[in-house]
N, C-alpha and C positions, 0 to 999 in steps of 0.2 A: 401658699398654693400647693395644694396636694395631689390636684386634681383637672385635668382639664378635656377639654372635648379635642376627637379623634381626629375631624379633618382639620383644627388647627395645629394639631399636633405634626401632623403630617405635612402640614404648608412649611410651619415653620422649621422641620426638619428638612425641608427643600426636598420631598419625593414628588411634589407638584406643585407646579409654576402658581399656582391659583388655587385659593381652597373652595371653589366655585368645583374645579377638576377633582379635589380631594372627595369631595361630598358626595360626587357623582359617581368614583370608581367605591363608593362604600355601598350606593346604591344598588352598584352591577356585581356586587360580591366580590371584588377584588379583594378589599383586606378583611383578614383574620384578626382579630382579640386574642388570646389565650385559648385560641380554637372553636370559636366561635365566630360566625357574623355578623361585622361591624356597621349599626349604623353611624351616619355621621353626629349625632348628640350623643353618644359613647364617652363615657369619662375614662378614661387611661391614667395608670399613674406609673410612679417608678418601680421598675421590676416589669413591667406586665410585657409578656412576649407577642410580637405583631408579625402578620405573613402580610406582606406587601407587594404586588403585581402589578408593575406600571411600564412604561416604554423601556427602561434600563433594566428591566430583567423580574426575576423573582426574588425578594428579599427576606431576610428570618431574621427581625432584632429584636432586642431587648433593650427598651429604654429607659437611660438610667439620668436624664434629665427634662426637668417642662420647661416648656417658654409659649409665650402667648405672641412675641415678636418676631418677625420673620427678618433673621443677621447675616452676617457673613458666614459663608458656609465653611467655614474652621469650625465657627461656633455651632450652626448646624449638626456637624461631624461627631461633635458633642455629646448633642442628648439621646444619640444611640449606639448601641454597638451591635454589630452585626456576626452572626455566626459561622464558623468555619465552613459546616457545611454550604450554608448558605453563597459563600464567598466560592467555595471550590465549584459549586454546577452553575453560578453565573460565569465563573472564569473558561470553563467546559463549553457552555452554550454559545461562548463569544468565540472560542476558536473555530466551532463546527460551523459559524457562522461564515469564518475567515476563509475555510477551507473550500466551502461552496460556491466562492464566488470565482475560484480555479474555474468549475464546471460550467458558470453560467457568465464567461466573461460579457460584459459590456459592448454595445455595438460601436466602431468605430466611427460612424460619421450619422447623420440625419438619414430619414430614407427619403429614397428619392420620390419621385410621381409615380412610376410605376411599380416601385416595394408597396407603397401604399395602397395601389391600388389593389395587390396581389394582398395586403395585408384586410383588405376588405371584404375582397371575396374570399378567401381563406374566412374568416370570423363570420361566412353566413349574410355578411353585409348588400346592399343591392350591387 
């Protein structure tokens, strides 16, 4: 096997639960080829460098294994390697993430009937 299509490549690397999700973020221009736009019948092989955009962040690898079976994610972990850069602005964009949540703490308890209500008519509501 030398060759295999992109959204099983991407199941089986676990960057999506589902290659239903895989096929679909190829559709919305999420992943990159070699700097190009991927669709999902895209053959990848080993070496080819892939930008990947999905809920965990933005990713830059380089894979350097195929698999058509979707395994334990050691093995997963496997068929790509990911780039420093790549590793350093996800690590970046999870602290700024960490840091904003100082500013927008969490409400302490349910609202009541009348936050609600204040929360409705604030938003325009009847």
């Amino acid at each position: 096997m030398d060759s295999i299509r992109i959204d099983k490549w991407l199941w089986a690397a676990r960057f999506f639960k589902t290659r239903a999700l895989a096929s679909k973020a190829c559709d919305l221009g999420r992943i990159r080829s070699n700097a190009i736009d991927a669709k999902p019948a895209r053959e990848v092989r080993v070496g080819d460098r892939l930008e990947v955009k999905n809920e965990g962040g933005e990713f830059q690898v380089e894979i350097l294994g195929l698999s058509q079976m979707r395994g334990p994610a050691a093995v997963a972990q496997a068929l790509y390697r990911e780039t420093e850069a790549s590793k350093a602005a996800r690590q970046k964009a999870a602290e700024e993430r960490k840091a904003m949540q100082q500013f927008a703490p969490l409400p302490e308890h349910r609202p009541s009937k009348r936050d609600r209500r204040r929360i409705i008519q604030f938003r325009g509501g009847a």
